[in-house]
KEKE-3310 file (N, C-alpha, C; in steps of 0.2 Angstrom, whole numbers, plus 5000, padded with zeros to 4 digits):
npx = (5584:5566:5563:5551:5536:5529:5513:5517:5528:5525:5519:5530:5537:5531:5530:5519:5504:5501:5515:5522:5514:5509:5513:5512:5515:5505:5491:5473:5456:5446:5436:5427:5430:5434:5422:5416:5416:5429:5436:5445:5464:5473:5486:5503:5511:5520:5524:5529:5524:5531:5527:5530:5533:5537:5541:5547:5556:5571:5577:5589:5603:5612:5615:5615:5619:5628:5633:5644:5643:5631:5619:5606:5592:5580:5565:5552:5535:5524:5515:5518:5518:5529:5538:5543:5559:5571:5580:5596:5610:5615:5625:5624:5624:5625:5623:5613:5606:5600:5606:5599:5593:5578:5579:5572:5563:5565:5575:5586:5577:5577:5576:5571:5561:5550:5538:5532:5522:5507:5494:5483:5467:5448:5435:5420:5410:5391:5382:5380:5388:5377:5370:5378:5392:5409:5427:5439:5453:5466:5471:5479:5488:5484:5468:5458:5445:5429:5422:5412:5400:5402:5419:5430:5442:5459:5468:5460:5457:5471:5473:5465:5468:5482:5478:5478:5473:5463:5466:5468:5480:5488:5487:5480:5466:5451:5436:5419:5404:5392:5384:5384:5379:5385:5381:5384:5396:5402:5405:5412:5407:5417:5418:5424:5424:5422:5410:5412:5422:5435:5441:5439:5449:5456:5456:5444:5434:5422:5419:5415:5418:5418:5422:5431:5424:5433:5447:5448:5448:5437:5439:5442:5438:5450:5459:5463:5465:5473:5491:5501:5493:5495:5507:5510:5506:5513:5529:5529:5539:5546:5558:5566:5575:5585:5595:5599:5588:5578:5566:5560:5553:5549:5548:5549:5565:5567:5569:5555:5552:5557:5562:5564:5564:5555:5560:5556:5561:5576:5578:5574:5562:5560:5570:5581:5589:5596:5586:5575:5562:5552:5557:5557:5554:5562:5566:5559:5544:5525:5511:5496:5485:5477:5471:5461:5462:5467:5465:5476:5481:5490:5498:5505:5505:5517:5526:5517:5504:5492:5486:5475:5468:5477:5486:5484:5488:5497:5498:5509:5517:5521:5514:5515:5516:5517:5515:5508:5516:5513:5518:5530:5546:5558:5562:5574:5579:5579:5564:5551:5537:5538:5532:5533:5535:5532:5533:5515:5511:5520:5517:5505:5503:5513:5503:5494:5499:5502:5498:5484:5471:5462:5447:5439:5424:5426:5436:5446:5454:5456:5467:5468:5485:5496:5492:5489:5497:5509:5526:5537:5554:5564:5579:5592:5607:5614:5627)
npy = (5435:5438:5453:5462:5470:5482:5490:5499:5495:5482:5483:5493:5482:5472:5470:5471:5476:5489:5491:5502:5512:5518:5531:5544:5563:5570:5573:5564:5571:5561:5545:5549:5554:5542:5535:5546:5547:5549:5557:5553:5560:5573:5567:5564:5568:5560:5545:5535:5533:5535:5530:5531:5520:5521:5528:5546:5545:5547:5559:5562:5570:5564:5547:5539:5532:5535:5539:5549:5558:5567:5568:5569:5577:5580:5574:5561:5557:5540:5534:5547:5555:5556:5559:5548:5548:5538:5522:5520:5515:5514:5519:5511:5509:5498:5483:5480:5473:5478:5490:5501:5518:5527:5539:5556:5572:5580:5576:5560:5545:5530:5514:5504:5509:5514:5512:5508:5513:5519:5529:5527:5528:5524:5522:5519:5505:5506:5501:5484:5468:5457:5459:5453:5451:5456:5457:5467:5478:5488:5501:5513:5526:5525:5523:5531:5527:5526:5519:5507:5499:5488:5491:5478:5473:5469:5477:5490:5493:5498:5508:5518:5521:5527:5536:5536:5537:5524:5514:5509:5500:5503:5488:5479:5468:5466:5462:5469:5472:5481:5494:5514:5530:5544:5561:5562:5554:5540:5524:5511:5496:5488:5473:5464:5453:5446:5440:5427:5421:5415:5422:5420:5410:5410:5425:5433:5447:5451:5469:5483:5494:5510:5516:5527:5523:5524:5524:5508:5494:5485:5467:5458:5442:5439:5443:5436:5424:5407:5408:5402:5393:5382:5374:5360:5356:5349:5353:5364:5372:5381:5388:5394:5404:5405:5409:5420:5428:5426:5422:5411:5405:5393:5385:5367:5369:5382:5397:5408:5417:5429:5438:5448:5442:5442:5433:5421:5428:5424:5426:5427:5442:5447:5442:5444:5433:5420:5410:5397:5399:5407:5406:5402:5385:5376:5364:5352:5357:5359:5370:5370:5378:5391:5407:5424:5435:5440:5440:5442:5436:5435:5428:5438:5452:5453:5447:5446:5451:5459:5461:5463:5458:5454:5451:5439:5426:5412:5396:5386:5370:5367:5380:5391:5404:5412:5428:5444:5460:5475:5482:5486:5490:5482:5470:5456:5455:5446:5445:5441:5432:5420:5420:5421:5435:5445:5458:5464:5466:5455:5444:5441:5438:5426:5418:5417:5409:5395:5382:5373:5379:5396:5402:5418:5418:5411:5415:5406:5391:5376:5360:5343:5336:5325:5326:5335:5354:5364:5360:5367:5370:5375:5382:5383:5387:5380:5381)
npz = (5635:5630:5620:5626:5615:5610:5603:5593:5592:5584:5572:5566:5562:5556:5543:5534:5531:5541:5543:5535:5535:5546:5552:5549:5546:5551:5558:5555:5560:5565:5568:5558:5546:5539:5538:5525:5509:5497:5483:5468:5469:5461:5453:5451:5434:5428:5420:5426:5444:5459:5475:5491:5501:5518:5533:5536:5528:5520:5507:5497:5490:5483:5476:5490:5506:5513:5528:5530:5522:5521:5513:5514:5512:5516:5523:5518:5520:5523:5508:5501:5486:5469:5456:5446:5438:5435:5438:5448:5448:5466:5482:5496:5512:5525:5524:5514:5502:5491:5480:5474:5469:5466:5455:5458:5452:5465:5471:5477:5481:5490:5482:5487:5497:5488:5480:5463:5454:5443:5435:5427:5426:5426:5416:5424:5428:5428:5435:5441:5431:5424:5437:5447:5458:5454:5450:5454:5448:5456:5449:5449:5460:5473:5481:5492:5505:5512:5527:5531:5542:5553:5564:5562:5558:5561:5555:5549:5563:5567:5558:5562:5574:5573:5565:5552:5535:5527:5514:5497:5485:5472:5462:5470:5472:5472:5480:5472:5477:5474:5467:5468:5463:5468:5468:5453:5455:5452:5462:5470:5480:5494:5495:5509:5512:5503:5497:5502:5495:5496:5505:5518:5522:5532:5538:5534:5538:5537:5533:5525:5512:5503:5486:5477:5459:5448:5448:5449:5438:5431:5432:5417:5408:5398:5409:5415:5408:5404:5400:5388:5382:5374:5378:5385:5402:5408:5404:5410:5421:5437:5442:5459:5466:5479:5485:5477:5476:5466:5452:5440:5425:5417:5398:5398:5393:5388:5395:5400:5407:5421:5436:5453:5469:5485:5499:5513:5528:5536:5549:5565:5571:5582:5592:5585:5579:5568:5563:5556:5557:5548:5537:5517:5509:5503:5490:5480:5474:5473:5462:5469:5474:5469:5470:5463:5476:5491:5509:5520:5534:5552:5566:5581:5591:5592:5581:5568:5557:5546:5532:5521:5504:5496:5480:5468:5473:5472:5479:5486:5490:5509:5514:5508:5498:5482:5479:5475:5480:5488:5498:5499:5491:5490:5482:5480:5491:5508:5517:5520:5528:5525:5512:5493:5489:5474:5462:5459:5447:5441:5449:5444:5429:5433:5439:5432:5421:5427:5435:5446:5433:5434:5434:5430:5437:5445:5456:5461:5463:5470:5473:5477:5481:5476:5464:5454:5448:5445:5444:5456:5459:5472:5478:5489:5496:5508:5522)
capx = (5577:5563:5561:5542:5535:5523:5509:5520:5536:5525:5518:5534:5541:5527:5532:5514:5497:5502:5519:5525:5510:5507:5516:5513:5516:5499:5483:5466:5451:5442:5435:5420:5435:5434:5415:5418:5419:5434:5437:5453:5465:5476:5492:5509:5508:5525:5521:5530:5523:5534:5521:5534:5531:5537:5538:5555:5559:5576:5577:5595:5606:5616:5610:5619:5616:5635:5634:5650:5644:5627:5617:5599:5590:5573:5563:5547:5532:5520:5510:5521:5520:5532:5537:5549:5563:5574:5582:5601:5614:5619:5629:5622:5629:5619:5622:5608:5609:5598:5610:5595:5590:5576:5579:5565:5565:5569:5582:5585:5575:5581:5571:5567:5555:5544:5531:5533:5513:5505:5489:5476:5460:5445:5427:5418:5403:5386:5378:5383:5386:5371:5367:5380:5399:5415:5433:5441:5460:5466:5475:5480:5493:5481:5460:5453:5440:5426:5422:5403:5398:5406:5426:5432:5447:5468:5471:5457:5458:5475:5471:5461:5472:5486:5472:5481:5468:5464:5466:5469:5485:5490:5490:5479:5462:5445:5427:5414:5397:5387:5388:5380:5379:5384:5381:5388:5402:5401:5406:5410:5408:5421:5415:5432:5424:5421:5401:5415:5425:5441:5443:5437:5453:5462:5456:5440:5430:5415:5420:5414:5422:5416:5429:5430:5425:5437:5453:5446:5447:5436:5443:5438:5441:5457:5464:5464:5466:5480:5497:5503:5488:5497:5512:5509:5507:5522:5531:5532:5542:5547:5564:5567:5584:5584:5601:5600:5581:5576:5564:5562:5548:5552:5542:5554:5572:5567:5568:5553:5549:5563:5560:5568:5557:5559:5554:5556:5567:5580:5581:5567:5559:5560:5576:5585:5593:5596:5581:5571:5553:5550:5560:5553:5556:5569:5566:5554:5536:5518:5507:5490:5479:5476:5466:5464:5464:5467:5466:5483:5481:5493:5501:5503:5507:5527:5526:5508:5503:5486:5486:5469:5466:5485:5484:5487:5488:5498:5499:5514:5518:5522:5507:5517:5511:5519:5509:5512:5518:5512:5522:5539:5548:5564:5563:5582:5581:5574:5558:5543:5536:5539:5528:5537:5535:5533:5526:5508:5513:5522:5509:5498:5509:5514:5494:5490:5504:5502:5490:5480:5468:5455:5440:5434:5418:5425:5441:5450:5455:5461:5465:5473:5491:5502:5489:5490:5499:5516:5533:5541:5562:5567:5585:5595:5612:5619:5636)
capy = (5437:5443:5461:5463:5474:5487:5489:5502:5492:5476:5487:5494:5476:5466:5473:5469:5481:5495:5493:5505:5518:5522:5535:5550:5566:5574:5567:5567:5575:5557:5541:5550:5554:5536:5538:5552:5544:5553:5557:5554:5565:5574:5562:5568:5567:5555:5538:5530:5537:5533:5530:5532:5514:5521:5537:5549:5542:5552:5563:5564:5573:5559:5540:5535:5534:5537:5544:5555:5562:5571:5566:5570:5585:5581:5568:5561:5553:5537:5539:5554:5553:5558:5558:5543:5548:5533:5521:5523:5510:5521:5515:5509:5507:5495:5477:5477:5469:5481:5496:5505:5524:5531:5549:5561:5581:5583:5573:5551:5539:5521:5511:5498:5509:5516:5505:5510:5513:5522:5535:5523:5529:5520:5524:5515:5500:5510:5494:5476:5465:5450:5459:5449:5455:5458:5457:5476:5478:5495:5505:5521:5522:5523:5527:5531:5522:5523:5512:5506:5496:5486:5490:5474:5470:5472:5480:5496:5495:5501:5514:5522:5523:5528:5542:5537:5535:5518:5516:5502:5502:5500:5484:5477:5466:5467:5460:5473:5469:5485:5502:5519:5536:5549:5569:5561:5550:5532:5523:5504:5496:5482:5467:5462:5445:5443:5435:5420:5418:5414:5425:5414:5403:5413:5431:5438:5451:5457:5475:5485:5501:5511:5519:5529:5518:5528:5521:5503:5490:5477:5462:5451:5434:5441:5444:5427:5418:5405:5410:5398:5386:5376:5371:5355:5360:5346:5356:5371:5373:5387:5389:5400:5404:5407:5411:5427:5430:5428:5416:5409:5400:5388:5380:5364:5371:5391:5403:5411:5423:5432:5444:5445:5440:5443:5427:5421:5431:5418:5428:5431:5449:5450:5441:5444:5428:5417:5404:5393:5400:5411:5402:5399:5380:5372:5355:5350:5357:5358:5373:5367:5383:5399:5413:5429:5440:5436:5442:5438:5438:5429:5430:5439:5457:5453:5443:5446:5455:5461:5463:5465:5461:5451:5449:5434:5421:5405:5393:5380:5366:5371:5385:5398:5407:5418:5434:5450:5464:5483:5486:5488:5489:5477:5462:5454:5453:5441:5452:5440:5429:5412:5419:5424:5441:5449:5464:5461:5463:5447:5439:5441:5435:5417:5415:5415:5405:5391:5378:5373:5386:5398:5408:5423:5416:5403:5418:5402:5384:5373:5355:5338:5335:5327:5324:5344:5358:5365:5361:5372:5370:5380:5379:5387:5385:5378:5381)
capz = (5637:5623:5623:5626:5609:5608:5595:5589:5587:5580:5567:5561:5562:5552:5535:5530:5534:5542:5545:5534:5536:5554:5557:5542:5551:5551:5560:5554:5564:5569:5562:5554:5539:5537:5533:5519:5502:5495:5475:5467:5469:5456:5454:5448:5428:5426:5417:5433:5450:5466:5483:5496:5507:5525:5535:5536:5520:5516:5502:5496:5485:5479:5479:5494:5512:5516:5533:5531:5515:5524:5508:5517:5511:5517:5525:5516:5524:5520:5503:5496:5479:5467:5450:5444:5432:5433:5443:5446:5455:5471:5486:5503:5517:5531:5525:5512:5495:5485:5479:5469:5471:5460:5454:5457:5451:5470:5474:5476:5485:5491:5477:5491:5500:5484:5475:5458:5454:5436:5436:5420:5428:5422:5416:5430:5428:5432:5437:5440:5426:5426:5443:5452:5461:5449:5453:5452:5451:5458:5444:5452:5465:5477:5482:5497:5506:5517:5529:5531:5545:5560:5563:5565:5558:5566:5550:5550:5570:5569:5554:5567:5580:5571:5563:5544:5530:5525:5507:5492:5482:5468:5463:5475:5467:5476:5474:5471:5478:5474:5464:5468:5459:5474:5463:5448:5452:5454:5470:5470:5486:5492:5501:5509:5514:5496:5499:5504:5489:5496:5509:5525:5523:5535:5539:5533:5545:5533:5533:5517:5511:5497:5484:5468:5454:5441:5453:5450:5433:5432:5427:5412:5408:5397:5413:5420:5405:5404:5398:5385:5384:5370:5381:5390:5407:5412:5401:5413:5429:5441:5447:5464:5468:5487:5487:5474:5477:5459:5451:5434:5422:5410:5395:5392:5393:5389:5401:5396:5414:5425:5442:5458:5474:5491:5500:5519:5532:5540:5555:5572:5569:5587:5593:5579:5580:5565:5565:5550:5557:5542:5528:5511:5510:5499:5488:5472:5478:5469:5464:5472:5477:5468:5475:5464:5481:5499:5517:5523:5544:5554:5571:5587:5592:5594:5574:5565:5552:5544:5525:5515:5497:5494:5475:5463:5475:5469:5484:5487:5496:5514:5515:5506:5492:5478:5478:5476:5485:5487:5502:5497:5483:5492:5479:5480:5497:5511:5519:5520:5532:5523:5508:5489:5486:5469:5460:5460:5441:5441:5455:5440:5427:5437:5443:5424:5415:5431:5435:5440:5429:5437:5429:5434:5440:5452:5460:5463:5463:5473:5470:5481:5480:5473:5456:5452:5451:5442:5449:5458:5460:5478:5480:5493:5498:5516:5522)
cpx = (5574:5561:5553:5541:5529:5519:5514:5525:5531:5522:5524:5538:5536:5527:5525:5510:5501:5509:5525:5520:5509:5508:5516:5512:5509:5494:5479:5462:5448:5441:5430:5424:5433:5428:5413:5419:5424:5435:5444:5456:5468:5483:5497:5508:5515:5521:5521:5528:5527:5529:5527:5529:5532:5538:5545:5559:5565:5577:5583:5596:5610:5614:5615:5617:5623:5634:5640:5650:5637:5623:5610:5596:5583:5571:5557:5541:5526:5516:5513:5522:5524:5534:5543:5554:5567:5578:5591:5605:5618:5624:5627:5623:5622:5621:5616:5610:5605:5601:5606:5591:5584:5578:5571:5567:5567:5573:5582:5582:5576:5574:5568:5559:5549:5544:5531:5524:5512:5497:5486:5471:5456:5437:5424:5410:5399:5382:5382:5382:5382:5369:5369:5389:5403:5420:5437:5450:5462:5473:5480:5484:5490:5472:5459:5448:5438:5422:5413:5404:5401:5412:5428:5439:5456:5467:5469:5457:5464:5477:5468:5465:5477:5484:5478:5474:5470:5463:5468:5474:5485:5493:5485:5470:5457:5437:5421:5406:5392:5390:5383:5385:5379:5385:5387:5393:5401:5405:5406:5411:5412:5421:5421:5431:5423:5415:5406:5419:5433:5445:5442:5443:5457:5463:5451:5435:5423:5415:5419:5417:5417:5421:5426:5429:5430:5443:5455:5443:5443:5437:5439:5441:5447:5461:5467:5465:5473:5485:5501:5500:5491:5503:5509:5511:5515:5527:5536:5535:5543:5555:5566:5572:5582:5589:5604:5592:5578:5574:5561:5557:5552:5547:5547:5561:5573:5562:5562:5548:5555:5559:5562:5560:5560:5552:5557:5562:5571:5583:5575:5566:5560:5568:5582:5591:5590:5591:5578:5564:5550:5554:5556:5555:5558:5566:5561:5548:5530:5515:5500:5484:5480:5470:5469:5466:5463:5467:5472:5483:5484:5498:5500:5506:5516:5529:5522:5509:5494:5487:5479:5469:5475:5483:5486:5490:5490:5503:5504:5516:5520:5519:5510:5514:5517:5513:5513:5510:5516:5516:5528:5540:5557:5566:5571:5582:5575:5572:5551:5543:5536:5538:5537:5534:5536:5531:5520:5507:5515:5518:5507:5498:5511:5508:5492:5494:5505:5497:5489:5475:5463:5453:5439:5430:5420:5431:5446:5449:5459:5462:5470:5480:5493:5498:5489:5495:5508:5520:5537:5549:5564:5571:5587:5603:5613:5624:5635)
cpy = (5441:5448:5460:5469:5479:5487:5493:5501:5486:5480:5489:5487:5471:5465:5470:5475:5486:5497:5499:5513:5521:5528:5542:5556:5570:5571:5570:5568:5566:5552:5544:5552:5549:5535:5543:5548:5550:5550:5555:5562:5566:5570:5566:5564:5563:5549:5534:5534:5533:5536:5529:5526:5514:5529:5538:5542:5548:5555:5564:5569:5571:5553:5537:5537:5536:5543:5549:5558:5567:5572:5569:5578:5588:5573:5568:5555:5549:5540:5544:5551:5558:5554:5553:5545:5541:5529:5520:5516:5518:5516:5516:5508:5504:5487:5476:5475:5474:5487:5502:5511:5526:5539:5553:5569:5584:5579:5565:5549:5535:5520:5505:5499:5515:5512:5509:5508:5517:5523:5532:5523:5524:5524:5518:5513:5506:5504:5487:5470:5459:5452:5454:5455:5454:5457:5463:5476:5486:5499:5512:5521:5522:5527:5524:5529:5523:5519:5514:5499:5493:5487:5483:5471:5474:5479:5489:5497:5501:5508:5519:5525:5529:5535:5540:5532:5529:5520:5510:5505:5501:5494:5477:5475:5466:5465:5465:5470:5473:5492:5508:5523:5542:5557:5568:5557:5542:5529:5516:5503:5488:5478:5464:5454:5444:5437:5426:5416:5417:5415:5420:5412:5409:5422:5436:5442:5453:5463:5477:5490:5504:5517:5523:5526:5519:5527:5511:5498:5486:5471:5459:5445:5434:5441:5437:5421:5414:5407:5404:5392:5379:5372:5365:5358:5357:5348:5363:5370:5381:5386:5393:5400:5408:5411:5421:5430:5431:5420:5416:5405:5399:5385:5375:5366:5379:5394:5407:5419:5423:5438:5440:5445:5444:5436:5427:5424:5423:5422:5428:5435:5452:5450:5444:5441:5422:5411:5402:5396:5403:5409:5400:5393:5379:5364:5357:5350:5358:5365:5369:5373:5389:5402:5422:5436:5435:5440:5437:5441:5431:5434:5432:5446:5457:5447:5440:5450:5453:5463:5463:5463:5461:5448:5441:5431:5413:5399:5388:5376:5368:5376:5390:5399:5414:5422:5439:5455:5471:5486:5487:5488:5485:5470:5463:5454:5450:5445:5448:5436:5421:5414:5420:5431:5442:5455:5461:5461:5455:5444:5438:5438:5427:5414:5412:5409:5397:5387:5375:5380:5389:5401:5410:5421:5414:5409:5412:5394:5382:5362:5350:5337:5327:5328:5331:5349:5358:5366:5367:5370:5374:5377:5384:5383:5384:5377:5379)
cpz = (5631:5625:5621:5620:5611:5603:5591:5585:5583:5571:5562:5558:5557:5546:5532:5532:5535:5543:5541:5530:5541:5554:5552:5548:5551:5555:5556:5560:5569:5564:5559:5547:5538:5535:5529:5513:5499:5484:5475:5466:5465:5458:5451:5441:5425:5423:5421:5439:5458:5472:5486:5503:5518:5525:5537:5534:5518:5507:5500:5490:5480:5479:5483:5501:5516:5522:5533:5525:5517:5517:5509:5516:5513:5519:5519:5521:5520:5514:5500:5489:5475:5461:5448:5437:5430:5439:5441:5452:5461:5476:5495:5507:5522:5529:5519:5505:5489:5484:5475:5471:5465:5461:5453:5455:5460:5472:5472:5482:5486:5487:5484:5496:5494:5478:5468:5455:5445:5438:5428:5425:5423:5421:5418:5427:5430:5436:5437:5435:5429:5434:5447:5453:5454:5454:5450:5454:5451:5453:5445:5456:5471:5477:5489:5499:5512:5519:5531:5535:5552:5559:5569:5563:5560:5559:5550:5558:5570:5564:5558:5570:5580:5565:5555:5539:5526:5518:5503:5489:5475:5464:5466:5468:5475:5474:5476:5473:5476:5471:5466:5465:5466:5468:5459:5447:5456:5457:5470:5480:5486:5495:5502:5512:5507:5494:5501:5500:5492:5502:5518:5526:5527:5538:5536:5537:5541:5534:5526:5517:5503:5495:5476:5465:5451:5445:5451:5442:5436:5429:5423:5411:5405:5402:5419:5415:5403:5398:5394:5385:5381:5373:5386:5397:5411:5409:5407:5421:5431:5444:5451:5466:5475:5489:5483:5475:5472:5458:5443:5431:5416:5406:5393:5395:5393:5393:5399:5402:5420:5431:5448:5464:5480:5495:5508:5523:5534:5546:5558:5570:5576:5591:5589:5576:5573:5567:5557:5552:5552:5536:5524:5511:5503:5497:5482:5476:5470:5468:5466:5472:5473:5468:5470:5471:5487:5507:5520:5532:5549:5560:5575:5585:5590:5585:5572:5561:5549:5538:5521:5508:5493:5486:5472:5470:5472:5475:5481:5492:5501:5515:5515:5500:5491:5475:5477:5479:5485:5492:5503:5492:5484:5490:5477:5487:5502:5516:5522:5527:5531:5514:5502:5486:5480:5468:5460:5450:5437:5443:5447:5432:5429:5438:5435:5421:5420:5432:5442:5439:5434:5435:5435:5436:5446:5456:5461:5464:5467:5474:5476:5478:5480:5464:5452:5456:5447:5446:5448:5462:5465:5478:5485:5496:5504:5519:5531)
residu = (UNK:UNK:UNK:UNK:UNK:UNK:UNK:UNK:UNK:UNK:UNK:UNK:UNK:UNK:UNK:UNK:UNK:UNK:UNK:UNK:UNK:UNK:UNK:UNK:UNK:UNK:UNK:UNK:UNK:UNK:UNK:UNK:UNK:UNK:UNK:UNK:UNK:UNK:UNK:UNK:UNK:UNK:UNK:UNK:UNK:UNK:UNK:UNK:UNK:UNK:UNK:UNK:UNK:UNK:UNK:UNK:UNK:UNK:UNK:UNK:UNK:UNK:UNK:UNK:UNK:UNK:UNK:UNK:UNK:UNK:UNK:UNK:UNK:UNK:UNK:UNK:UNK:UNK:UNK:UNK:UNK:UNK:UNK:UNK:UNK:UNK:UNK:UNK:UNK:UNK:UNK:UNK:UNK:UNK:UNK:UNK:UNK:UNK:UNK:UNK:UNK:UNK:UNK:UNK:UNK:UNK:UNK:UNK:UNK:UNK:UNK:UNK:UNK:UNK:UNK:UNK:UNK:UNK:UNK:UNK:UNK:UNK:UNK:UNK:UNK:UNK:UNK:UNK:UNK:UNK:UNK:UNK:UNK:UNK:UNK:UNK:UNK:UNK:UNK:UNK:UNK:UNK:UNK:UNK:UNK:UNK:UNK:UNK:UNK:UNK:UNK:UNK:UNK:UNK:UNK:UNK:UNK:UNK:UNK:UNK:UNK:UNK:UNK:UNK:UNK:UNK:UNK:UNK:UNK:UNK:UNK:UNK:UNK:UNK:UNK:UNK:UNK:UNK:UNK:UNK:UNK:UNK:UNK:UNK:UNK:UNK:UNK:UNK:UNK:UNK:UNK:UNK:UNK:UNK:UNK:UNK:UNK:UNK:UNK:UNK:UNK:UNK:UNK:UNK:UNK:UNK:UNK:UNK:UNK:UNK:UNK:UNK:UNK:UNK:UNK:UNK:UNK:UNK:UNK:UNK:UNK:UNK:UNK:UNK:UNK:UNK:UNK:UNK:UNK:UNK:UNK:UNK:UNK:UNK:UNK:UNK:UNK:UNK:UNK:UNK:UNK:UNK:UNK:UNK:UNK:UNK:UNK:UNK:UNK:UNK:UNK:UNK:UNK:UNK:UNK:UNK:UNK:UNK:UNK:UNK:UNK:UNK:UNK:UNK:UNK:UNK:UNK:UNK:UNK:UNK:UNK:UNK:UNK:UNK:UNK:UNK:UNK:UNK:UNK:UNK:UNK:UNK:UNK:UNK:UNK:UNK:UNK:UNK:UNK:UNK:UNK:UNK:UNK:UNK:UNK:UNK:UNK:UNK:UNK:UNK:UNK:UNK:UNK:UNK:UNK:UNK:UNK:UNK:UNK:UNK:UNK:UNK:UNK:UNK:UNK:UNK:UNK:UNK:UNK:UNK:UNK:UNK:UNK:UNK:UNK:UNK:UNK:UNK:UNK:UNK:UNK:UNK:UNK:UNK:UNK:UNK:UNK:UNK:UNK:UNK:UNK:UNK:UNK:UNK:UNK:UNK:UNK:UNK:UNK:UNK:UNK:UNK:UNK:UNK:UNK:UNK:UNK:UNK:UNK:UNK:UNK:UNK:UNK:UNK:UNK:UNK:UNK:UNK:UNK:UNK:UNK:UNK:UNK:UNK:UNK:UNK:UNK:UNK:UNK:UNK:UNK:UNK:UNK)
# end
C-alpha cells in the first residue's frame, strides 16, 4: 500500500525547489517581506563560501556521522553560510557513496549537503543594452528577491507558506527585463517567463522578481562561445558512466573534461522500491536541445518538483537534460529525476564545448534528430 504524502513530506522528497529550504528555524512576518527589495548582505570573506543546502544540517567535531562516536556539536539550518577551508575524506555511515566533509572554523559538514558558492559582486548595467533584456548569471551565494505581481507559481506558493525567503543562488542564470535606480542602488528585475525565450516548454508562470543588481553578471557572447571551435564537432563525444557517476568529454581519443554527476534515482521516492521510472537511459544518445536557463516543473505532490532558473541546459535523447545543480552538493551519487546533475560550473562548461551552438541572442537551440547533436555514450552495468 502507498503511503499517502503530505506537502511537507513531498517537499522534503523532491530534492529540487524547496526541498531542501522549507523548514529554516525562524519565520518571517508575512508575504509583504516578499515585496521588500533586499540589498546584499555581508558574505563570509573565505574565497569558497559553503550555503548549507538542508535544515539541521549537523555540525561535527570529527568528519563522521558514527553514531557511537557523538560527533554532533550543533545543528545548522538552510542558507547558513560558512567559510570553506577544505575538503577532507571522513567516514559515513548510512549506505552513501560520497565520504566527503568540508572543514569549516566551527567544525565539519557532510560535503553532500553544501553548495560550494564564491562572494565576485558586480558593478551592475544602469540601463538596458540596445534597450532590450540580457541574461544575468547569479555570482554571489545568494540574493534576495521581491516578488511583483500575481503568485502563481508551486515554487513561490510554497516559499509563502513555509514563510522562507525566495531567493536565487549561486549559479543560477536569469533574464532581465528591466532596470531601476531605488536611493542609489540598482535593481534588476527577472522575468521568470523569459518574454518566452525558452521557458514555456514545461513550466513558465510569468512571475517577476526584482534583485540586487551587484549579486548578478550579465552574460556576454564570451560566455557562450564555443569551446574548441577547431575540433570537428564528430570529433567530440560524451562518456557518462552510470555505474561510478562520472562523465567525460573527449576530442578524438583525449580525455579533455572530467566531473562526477548525479543522475537518475533507480529507486520510487515514495515506495522505495527498486524501479526504472527515474533512470538516466543507457545506450549511444544525441545532444539536440540547449537552453541557457529553464523552469524545470514536473509531477505530483507524492513525486514533483518545482525549480526555477535550472542553468545550462543540454538536452538528450530520452527528455533528459545535463544541467546544473544548486541544490546539493551529492555529485557521485544517484539523486535526480532521470536529469544529469552537475555544478552549474560544469553545466556551463558541457553547454559551451557541445553542439549544437547557441548565441546569446537566440538563449537556445534546438535542432531534429538524428541529423544534430554530439554523442553521448551512457553505460551502466546490469547484474
Amino acid at each position: 500500500m502507498k503511503k499517502k504524502l503530505s506537502r511537507r513530506d513531498f517537499l522534503k522528497l523532491t530534492g529540487l525547489g524547496l526541498s531542501a529550504l522549507a523548514f529554516k528555524p525562524y519565520l518571517l512576518p508575512n508575504y509583504e517581506y516578499f515585496a521588500t527589495p533586499k540589498r546584499l548582505p555581508q558574505f563570509p570573506t573565505s574565497e569558497v563560501i559553503g550555503r548549507v543546502t538542508d535544515n539541521d544540517v549537523d555540525l561535527r567535531s570529527r568528519p563522521t556521522n558514527d553514531p557511537g562516536l557523538n560527533t554532533s556539536i550543533g545543528k545548522m539550518g538552510a542558507d547558513t553560510l560558512v567559510e570553506w577551508n577544505r575538503e577532507v575524506v571522513g567516514n559515513v555511515i548510512g549506505g552513501l557513496a560520497n565520504q566527503k566533509y568540508v572543514e569549516t572554523p566551527q567544525g565539519y559538514i557532510y560535503g553532500s549537503v553544501l553548495q560550494p558558492t564564491r562572494n565576485i559582486p558586480n558593478t551592475p548595467l544602469t540601463e538596458l543594452p540596445n534597450g532590450q533584456g540580457f541574461w544575468a548569471e547569479v555570482t554571489v551565494p545568494y540574493v534576495d528577491l521581491a516578488h511583483e505581481g500575481v503568485v502563481a507559481s508551486p515554487w513561490l506558493q510554497d516559499h509563502i507558506i513555509y514563510n522562507f525567503p525566495p531567493r536565487l543562488y549561486y549559479g543560477q542564470v536569469v533574464w532581465i527585463d528591466q532596470i531601476r535606480n531605488i536611493n542609489g542602488f540598482v535593481e534588476y528585475r527577472w522575468n521568470e517567463d523569459a518574454n518566452g525565450r525558452g521557458y514555456g516548454y514545461g513550466g513558465g508562470y510569468g512571475e517577476f522578481f526584482w534583485a540586487d543588481g551587484a549579486g548578478l553578471k550579465a552574460l556576454t557572447d564570451d560566455d557562450v562561445s564555443m569551446l574548441s571551435p577547431d575540433i570537428d564537432p564528430a570529433e567530440k563525444t560524451i562518456s557518462i558512466d552510470l555505474d561510478y557517476q562520472t562523465l567525460s568529454c573527449y576530442e578524438g581519443t583525449r580525455e579533455v573534461f572530467f566531473c562526477q554527476i548525479s543522475s537518475g534515482k533507480s529507486y520510487d521516492p515514495v515506495t522505495g522500491e527498486v524501479v526504472d521510472t527515474y533512470a538516466t537511459p543507457a545506450g549511444t544518445l544525441l545532444t539536440h536541445w540547449k537552453i541557457i536557463s529553464k523552469n524545470m516543473t514536473a509531477g505530483s505532490e507524492s513525486a514533483g518538483y518545482s525549480t526555477p532558473a535550472v542553468p545550462w541546459c543540454t538536452f538528450i535523447q530520452g527528455g533528459v537534460a545535463i544541467h546544473g545543480a544548486f541544490w546539493h552538493n551529492a555529485f557521485g551519487e544517484k539523486r535526480s529525476h532521470g536529469c544529469v546533475n552537475v555544478l552549474p560550473e560544469h553545466a556551463k562548461w558541457i553547454f559551451r564545448w557541445t553542439t549544437p551552438y547557441v548565441s546569446l541572442a537566440a538563449g537556445e537551440e534546438r535542432r531534429s534528430l538524428p541529423e544534430y547533436g554530439t554523442v553521448v555514450n551512457s553505460t551502466e552495468t546490469k547484474f
